[in-house]
N, CA, C, O and CB atoms as a CASP TS submission, in Angstrom:
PFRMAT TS
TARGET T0000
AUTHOR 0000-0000-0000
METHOD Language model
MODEL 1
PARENT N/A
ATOM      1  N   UNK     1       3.505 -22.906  25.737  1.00  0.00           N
ATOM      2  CA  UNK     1       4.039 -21.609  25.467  1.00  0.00           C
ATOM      3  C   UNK     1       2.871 -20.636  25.365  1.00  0.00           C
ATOM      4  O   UNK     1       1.828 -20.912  24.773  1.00  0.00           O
ATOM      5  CB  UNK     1       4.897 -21.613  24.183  1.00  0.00           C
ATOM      6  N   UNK     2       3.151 -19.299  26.076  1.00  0.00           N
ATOM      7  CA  UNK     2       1.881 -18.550  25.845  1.00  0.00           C
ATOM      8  C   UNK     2       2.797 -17.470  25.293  1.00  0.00           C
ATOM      9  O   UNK     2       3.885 -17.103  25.737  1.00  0.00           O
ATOM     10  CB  UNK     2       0.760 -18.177  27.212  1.00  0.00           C
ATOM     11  N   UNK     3       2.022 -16.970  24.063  1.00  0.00           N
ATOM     12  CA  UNK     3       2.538 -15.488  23.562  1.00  0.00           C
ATOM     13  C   UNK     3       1.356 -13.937  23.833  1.00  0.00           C
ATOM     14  O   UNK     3       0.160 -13.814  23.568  1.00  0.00           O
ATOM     15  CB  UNK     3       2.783 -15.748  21.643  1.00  0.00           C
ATOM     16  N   UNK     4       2.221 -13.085  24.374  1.00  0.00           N
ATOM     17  CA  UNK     4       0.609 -12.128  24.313  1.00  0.00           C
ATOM     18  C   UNK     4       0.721 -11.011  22.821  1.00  0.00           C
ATOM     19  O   UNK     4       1.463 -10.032  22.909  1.00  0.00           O
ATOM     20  CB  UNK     4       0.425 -10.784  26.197  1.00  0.00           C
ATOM     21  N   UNK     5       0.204 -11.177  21.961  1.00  0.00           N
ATOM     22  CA  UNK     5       0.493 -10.145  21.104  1.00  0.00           C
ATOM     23  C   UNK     5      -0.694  -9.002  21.454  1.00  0.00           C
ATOM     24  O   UNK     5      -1.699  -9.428  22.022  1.00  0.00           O
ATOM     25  CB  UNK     5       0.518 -10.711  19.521  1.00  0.00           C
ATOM     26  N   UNK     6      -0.617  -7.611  21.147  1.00  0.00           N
ATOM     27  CA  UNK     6      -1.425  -6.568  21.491  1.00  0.00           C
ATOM     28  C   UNK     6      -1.490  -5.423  20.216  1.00  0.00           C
ATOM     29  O   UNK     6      -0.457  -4.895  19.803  1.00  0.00           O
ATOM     30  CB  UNK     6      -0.845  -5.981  22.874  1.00  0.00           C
ATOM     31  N   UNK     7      -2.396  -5.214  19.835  1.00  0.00           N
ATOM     32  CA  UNK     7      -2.586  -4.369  18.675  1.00  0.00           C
ATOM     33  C   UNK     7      -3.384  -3.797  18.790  1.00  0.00           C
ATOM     34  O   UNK     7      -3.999  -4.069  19.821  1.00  0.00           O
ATOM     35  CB  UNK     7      -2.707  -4.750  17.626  1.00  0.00           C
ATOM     36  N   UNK     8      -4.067  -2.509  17.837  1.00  0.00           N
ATOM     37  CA  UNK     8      -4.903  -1.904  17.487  1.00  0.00           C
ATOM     38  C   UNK     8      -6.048  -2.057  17.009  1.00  0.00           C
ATOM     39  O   UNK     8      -5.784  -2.991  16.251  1.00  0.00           O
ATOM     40  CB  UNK     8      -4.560  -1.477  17.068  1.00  0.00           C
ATOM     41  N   UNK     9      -7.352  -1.826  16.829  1.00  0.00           N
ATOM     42  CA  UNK     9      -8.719  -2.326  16.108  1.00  0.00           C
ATOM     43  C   UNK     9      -8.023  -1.917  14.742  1.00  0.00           C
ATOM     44  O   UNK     9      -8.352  -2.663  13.820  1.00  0.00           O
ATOM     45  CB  UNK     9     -10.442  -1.449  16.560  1.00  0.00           C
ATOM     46  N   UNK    10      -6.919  -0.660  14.312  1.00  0.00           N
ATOM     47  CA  UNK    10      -7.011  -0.714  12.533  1.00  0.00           C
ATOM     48  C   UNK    10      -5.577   0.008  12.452  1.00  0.00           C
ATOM     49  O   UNK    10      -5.132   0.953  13.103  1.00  0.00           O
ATOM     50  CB  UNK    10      -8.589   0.355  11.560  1.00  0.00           C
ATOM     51  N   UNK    11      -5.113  -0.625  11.611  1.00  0.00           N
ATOM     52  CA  UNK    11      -5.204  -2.198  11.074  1.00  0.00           C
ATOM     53  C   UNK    11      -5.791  -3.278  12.495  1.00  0.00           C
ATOM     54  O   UNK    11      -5.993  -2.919  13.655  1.00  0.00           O
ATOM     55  CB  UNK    11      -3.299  -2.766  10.482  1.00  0.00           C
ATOM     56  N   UNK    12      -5.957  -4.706  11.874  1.00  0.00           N
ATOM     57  CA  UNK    12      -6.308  -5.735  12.616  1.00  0.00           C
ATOM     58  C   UNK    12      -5.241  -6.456  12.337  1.00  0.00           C
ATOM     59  O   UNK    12      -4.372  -6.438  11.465  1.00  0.00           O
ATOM     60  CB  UNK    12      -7.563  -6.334  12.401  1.00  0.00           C
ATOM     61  N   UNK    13      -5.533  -7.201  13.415  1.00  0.00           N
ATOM     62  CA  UNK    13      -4.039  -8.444  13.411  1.00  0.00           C
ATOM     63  C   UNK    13      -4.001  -9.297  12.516  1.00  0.00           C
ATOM     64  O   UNK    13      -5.086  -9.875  12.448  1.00  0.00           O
ATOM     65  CB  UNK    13      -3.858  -9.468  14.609  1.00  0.00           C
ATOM     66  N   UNK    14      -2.933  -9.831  11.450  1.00  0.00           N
ATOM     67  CA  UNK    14      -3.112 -10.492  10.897  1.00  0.00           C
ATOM     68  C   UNK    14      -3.908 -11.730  11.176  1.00  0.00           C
ATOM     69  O   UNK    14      -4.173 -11.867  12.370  1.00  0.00           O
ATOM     70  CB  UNK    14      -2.278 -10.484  10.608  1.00  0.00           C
ATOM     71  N   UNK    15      -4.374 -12.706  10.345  1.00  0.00           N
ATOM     72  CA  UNK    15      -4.985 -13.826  10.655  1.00  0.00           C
ATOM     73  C   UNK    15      -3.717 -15.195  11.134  1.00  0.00           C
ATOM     74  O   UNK    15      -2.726 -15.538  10.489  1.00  0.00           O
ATOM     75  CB  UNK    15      -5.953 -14.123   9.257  1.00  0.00           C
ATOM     76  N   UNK    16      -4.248 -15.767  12.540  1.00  0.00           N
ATOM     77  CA  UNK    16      -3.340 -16.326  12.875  1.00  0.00           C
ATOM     78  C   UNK    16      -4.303 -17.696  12.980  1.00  0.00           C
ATOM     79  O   UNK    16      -5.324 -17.843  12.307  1.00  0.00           O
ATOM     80  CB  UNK    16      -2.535 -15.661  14.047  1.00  0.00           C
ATOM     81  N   UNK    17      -3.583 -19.062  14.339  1.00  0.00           N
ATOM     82  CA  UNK    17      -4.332 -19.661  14.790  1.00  0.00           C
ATOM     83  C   UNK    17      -5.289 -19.118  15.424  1.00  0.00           C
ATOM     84  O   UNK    17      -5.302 -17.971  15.871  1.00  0.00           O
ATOM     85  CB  UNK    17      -3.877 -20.322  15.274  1.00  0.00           C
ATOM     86  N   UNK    18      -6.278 -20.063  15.499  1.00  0.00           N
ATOM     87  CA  UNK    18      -7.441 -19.630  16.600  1.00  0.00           C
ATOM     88  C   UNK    18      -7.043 -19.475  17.739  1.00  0.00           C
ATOM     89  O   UNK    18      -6.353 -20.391  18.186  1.00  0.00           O
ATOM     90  CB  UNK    18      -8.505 -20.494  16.815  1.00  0.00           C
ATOM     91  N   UNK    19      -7.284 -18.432  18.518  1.00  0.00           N
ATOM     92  CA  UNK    19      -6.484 -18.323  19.686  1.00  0.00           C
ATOM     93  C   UNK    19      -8.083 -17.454  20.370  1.00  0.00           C
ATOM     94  O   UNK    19      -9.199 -17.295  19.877  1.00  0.00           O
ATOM     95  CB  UNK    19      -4.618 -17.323  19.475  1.00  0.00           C
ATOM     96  N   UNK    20      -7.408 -17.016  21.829  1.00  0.00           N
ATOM     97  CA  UNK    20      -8.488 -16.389  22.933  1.00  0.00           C
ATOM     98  C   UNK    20      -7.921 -14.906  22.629  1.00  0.00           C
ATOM     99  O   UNK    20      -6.736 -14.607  22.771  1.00  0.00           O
ATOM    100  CB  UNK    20      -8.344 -17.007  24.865  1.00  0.00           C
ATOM    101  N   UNK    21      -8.853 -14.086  22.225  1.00  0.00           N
ATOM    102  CA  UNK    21      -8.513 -12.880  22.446  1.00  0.00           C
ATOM    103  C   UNK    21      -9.735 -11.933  23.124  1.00  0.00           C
ATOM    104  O   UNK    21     -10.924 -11.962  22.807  1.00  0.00           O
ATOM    105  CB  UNK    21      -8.013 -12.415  21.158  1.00  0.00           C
ATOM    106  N   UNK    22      -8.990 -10.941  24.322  1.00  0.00           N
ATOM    107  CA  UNK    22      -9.942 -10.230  24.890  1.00  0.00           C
ATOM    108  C   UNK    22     -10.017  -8.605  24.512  1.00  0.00           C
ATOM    109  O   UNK    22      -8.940  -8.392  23.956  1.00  0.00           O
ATOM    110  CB  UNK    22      -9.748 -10.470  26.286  1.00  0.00           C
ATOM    111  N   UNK    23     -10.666  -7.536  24.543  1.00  0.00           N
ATOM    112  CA  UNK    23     -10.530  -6.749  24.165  1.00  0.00           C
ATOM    113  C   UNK    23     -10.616  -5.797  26.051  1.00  0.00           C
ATOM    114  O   UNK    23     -11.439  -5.890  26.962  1.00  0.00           O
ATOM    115  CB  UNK    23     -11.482  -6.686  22.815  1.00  0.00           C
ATOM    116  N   UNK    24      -9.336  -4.974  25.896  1.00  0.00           N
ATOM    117  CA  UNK    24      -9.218  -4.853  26.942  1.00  0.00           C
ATOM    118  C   UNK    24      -9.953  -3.289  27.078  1.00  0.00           C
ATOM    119  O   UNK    24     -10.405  -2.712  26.089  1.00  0.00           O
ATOM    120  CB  UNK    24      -7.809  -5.172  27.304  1.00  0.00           C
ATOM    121  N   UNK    25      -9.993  -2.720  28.436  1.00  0.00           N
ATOM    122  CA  UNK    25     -11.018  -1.401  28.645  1.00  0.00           C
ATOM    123  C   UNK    25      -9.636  -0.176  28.717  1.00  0.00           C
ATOM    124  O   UNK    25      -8.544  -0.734  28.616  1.00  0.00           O
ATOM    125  CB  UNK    25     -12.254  -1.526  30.518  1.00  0.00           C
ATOM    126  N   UNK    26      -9.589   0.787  28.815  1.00  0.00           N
ATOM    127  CA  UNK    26      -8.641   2.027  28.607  1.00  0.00           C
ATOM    128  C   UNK    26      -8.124   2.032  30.070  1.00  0.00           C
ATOM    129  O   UNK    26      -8.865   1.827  31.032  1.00  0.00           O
ATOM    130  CB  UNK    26      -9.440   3.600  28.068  1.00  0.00           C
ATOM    131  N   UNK    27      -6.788   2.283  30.164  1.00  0.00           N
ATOM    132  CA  UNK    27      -6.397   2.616  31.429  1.00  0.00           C
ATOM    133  C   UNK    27      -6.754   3.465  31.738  1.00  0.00           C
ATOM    134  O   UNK    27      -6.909   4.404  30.957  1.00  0.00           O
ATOM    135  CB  UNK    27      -5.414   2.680  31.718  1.00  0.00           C
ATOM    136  N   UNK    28      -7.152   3.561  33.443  1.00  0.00           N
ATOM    137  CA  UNK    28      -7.200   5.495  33.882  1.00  0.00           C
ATOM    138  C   UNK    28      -5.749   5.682  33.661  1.00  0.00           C
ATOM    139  O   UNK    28      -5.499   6.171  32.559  1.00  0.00           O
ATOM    140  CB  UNK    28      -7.715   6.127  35.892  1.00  0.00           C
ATOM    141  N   UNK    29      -4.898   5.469  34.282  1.00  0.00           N
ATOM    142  CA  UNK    29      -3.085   5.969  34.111  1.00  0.00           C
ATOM    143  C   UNK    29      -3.029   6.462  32.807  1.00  0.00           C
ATOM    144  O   UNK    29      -2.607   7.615  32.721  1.00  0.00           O
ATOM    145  CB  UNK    29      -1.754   4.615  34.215  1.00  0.00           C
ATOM    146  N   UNK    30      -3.367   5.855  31.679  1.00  0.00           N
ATOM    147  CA  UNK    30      -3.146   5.756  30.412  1.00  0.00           C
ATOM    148  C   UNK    30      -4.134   7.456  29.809  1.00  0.00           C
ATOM    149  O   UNK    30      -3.661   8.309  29.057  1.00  0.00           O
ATOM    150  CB  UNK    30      -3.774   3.974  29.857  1.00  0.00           C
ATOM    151  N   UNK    31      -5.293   7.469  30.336  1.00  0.00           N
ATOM    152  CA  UNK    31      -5.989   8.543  30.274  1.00  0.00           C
ATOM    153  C   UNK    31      -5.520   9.868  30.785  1.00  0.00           C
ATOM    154  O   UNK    31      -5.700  10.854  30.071  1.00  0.00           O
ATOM    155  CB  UNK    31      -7.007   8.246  30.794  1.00  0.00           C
ATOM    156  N   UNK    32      -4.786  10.026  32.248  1.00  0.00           N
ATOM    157  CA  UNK    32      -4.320  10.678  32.748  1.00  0.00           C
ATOM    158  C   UNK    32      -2.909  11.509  31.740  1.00  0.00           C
ATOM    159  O   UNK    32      -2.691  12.661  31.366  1.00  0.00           O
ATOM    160  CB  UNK    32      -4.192   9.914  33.887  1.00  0.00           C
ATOM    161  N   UNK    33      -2.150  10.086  31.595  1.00  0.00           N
ATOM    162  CA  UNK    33      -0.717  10.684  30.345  1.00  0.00           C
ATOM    163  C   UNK    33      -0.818  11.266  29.568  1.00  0.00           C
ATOM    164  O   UNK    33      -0.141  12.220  29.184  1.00  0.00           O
ATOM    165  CB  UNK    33      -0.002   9.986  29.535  1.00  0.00           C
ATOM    166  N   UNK    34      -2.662  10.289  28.745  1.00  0.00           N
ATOM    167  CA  UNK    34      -2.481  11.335  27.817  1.00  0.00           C
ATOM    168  C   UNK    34      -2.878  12.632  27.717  1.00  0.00           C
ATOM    169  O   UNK    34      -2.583  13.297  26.725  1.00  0.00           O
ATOM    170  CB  UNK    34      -2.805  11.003  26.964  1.00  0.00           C
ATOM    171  N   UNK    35      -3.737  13.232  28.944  1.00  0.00           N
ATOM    172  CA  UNK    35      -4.207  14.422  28.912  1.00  0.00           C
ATOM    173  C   UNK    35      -2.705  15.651  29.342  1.00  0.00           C
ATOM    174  O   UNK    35      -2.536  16.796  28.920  1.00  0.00           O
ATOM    175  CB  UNK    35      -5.607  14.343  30.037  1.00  0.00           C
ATOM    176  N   UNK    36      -2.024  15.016  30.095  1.00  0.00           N
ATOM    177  CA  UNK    36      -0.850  15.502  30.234  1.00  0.00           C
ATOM    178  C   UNK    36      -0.328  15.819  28.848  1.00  0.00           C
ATOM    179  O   UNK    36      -0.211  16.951  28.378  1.00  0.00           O
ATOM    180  CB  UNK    36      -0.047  14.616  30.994  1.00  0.00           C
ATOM    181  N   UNK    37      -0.070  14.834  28.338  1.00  0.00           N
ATOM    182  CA  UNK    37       0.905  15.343  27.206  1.00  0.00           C
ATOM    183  C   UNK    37      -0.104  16.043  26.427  1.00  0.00           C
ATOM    184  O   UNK    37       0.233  17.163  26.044  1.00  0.00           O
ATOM    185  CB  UNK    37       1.775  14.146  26.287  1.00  0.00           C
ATOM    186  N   UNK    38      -1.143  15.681  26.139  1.00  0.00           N
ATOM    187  CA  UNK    38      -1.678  16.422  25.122  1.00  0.00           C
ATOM    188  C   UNK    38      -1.734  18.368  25.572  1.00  0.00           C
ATOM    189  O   UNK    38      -1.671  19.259  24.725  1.00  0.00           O
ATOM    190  CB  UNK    38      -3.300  15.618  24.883  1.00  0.00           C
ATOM    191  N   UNK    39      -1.882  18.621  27.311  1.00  0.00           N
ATOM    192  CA  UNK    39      -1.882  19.864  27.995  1.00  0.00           C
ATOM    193  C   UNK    39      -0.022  20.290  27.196  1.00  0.00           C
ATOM    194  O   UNK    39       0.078  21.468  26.853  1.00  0.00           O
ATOM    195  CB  UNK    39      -2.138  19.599  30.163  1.00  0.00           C
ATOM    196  N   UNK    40       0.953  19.613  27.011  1.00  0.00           N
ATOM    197  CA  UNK    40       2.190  19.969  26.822  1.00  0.00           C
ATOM    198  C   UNK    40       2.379  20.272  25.585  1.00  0.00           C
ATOM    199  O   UNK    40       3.165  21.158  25.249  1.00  0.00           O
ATOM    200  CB  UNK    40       3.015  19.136  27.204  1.00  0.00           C
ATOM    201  N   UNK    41       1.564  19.457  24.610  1.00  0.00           N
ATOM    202  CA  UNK    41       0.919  19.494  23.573  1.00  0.00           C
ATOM    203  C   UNK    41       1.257  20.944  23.042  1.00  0.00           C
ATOM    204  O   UNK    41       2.259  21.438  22.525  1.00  0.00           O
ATOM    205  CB  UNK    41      -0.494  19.135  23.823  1.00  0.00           C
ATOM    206  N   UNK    42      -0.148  21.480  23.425  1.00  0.00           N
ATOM    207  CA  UNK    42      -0.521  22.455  23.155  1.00  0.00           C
ATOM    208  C   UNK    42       0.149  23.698  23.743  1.00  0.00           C
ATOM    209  O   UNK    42      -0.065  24.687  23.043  1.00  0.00           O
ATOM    210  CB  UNK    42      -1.625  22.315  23.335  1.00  0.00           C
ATOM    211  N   UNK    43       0.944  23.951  24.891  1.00  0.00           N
ATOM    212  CA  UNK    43       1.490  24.669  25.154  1.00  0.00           C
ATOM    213  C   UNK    43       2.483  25.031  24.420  1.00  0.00           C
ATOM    214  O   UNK    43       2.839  26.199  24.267  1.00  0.00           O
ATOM    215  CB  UNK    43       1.626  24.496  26.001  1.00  0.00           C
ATOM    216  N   UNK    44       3.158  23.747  23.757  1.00  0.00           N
ATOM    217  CA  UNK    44       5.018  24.014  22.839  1.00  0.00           C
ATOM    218  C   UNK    44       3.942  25.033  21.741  1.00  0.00           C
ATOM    219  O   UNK    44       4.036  26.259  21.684  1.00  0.00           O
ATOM    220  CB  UNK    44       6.283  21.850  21.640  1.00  0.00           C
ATOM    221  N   UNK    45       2.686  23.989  20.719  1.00  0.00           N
ATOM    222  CA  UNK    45       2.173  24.686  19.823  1.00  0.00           C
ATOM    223  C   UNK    45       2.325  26.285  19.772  1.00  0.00           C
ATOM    224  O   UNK    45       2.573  26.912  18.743  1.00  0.00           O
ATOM    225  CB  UNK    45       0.986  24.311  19.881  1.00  0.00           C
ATOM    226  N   UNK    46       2.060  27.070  21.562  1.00  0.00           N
ATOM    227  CA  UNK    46       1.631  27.998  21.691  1.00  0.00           C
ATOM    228  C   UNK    46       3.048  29.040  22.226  1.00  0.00           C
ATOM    229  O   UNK    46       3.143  30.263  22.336  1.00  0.00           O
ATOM    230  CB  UNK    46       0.411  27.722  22.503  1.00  0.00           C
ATOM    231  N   UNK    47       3.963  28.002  22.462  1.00  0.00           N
ATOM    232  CA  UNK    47       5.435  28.225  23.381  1.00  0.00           C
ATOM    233  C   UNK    47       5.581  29.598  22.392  1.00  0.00           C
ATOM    234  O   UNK    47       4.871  30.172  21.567  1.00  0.00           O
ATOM    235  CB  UNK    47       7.057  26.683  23.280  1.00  0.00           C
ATOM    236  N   UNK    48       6.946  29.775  22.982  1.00  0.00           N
ATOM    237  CA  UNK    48       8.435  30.515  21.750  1.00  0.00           C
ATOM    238  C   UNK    48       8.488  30.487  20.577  1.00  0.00           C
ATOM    239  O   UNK    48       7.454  30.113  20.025  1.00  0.00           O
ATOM    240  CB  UNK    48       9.777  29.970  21.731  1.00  0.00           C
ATOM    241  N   UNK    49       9.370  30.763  19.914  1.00  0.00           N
ATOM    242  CA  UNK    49       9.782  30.413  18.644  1.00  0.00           C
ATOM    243  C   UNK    49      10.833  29.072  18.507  1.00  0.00           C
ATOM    244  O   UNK    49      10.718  28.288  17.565  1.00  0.00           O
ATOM    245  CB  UNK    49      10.411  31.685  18.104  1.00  0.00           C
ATOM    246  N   UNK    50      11.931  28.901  19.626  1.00  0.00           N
ATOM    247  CA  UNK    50      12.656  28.088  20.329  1.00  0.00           C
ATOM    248  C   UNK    50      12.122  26.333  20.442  1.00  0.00           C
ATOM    249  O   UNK    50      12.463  25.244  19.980  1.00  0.00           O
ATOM    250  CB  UNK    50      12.692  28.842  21.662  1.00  0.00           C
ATOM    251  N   UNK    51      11.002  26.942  21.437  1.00  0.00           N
ATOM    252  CA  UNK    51       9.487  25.581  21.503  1.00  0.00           C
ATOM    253  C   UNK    51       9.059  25.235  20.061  1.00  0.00           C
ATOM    254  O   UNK    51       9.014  24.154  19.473  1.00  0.00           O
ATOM    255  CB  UNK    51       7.702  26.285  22.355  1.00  0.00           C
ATOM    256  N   UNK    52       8.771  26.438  19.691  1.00  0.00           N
ATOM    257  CA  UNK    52       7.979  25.491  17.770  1.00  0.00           C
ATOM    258  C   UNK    52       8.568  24.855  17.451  1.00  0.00           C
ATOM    259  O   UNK    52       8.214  23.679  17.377  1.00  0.00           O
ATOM    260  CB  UNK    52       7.746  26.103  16.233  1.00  0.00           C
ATOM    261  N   UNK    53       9.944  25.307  17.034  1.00  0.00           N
ATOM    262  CA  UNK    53      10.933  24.855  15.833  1.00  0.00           C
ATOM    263  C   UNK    53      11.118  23.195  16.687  1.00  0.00           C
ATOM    264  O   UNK    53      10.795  22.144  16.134  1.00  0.00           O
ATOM    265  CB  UNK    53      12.782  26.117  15.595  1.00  0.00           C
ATOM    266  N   UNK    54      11.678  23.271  18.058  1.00  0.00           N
ATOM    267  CA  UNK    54      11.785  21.707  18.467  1.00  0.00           C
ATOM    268  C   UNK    54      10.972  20.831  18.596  1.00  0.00           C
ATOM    269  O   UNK    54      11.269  19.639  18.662  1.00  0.00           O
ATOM    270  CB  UNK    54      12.194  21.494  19.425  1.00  0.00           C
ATOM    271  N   UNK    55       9.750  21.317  18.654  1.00  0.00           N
ATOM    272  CA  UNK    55       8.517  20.301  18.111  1.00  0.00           C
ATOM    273  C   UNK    55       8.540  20.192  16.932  1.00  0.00           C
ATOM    274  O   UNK    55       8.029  19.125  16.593  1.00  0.00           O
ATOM    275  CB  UNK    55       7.141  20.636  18.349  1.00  0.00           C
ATOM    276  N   UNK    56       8.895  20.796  16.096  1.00  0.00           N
ATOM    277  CA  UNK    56       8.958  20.368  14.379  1.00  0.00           C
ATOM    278  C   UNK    56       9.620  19.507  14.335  1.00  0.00           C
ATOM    279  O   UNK    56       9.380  18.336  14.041  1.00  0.00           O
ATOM    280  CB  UNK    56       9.487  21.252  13.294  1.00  0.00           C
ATOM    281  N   UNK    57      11.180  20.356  14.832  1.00  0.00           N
ATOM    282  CA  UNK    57      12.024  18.824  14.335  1.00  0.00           C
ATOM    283  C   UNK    57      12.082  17.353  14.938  1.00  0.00           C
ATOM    284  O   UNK    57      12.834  16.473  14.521  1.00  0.00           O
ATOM    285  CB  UNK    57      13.436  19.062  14.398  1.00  0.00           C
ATOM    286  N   UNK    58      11.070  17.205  16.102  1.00  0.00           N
ATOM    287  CA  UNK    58      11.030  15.965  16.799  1.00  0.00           C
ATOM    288  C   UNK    58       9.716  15.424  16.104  1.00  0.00           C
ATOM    289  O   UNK    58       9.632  14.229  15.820  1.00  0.00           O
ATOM    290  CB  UNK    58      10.996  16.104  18.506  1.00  0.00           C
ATOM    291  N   UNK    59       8.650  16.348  15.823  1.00  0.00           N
ATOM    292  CA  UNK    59       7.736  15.720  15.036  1.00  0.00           C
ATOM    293  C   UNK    59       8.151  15.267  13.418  1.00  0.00           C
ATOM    294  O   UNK    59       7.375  14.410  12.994  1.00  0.00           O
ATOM    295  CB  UNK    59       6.609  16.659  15.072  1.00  0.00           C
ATOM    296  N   UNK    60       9.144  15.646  12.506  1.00  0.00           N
ATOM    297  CA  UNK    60       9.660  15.377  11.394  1.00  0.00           C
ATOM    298  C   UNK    60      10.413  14.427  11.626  1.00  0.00           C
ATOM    299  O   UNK    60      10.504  13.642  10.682  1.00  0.00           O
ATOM    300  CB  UNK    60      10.199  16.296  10.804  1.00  0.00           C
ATOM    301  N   UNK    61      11.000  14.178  12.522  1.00  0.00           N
ATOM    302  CA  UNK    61      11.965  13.150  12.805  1.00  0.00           C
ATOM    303  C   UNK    61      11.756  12.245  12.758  1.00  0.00           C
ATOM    304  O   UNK    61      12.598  11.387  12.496  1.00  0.00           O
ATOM    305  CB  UNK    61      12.450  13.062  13.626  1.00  0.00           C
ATOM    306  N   UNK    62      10.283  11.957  13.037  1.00  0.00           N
ATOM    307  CA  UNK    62       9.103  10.774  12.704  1.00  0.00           C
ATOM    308  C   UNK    62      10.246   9.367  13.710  1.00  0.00           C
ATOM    309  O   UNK    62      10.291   8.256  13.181  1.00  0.00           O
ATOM    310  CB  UNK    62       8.780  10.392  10.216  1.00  0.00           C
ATOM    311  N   UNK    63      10.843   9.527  14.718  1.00  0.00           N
ATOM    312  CA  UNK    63      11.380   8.499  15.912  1.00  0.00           C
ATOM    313  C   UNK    63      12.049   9.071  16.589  1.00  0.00           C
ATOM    314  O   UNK    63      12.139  10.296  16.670  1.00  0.00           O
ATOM    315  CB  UNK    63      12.127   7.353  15.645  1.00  0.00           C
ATOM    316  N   UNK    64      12.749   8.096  17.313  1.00  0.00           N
ATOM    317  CA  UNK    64      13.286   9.103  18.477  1.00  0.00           C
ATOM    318  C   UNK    64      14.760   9.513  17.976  1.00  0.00           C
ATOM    319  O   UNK    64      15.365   8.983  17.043  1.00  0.00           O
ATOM    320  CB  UNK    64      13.368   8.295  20.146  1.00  0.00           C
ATOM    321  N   UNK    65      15.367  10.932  19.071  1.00  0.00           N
ATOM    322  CA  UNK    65      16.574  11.537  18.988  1.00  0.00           C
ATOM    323  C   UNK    65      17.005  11.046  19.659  1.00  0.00           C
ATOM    324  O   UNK    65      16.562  10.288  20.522  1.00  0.00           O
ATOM    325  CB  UNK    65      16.814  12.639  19.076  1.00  0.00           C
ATOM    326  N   UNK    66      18.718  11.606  19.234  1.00  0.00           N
ATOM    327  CA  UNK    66      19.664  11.273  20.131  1.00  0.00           C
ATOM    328  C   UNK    66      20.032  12.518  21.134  1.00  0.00           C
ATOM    329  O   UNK    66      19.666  13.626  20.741  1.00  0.00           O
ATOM    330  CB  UNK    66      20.848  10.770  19.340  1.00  0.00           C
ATOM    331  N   UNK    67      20.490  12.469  21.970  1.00  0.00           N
ATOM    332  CA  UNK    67      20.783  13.664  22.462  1.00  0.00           C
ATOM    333  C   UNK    67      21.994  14.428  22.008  1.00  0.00           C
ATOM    334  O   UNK    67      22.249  15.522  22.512  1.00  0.00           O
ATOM    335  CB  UNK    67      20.830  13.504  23.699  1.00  0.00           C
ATOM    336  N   UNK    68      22.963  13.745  20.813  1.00  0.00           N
ATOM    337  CA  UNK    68      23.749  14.483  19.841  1.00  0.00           C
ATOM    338  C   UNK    68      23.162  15.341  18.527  1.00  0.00           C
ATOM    339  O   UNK    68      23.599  16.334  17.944  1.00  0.00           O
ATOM    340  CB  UNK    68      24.593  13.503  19.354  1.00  0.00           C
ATOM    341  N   UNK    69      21.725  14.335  18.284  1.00  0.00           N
ATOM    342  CA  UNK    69      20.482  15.091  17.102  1.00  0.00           C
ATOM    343  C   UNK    69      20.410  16.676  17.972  1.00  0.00           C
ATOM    344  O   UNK    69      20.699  17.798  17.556  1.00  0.00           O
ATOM    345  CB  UNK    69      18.340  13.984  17.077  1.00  0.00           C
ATOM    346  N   UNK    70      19.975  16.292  19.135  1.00  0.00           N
ATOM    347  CA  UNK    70      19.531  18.051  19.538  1.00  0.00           C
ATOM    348  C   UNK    70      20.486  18.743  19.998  1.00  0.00           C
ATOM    349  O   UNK    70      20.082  19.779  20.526  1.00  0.00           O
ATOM    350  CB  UNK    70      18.454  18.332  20.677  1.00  0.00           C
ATOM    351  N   UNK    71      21.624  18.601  20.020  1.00  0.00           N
ATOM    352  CA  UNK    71      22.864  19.585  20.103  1.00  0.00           C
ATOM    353  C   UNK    71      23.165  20.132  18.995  1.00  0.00           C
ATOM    354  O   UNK    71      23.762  21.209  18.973  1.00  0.00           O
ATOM    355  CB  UNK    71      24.068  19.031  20.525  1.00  0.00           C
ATOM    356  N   UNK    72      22.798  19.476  17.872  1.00  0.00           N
ATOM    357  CA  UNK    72      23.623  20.463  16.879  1.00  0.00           C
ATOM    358  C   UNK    72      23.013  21.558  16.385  1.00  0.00           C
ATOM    359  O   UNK    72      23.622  22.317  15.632  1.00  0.00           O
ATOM    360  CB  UNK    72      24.072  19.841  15.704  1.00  0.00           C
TER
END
């Protein structure tokens, strides 16, 4: 049986068996998204009044909506 678990440097993974672990290098794709979103980022920051408020409430929401959450 092989399991792949994948985590963060912090926290660290709990202590398990001894196992092989590699530390992997950053995606370009992964680099690319995030400069995207972070460019979208900053635009809502800078948007409407419309744009703020729905970045608040998706950032307070602290997970995801439903698409009945943003109708009301």
């Amino acid at each position: 049986m092989r399991i792949v678990v994948s985590g963060r440097l912090n926290p660290p993974l709990p202590p398990t068996t001894p196992c092989a672990t590699w530390a992997l290098l950053p995606s370009e794709h992964v680099r690319v998204a995030r400069k995207d979103m972070e460019r979208d980022l900053k635009r809502l920051l800078n948007g409407s009044l419309l744009e703020q408020s729905l970045l608040g409430l998706i950032t307070s929401a602290g997970g995801g909506l439903t698409g009945a959450d943003l109708s009301v």
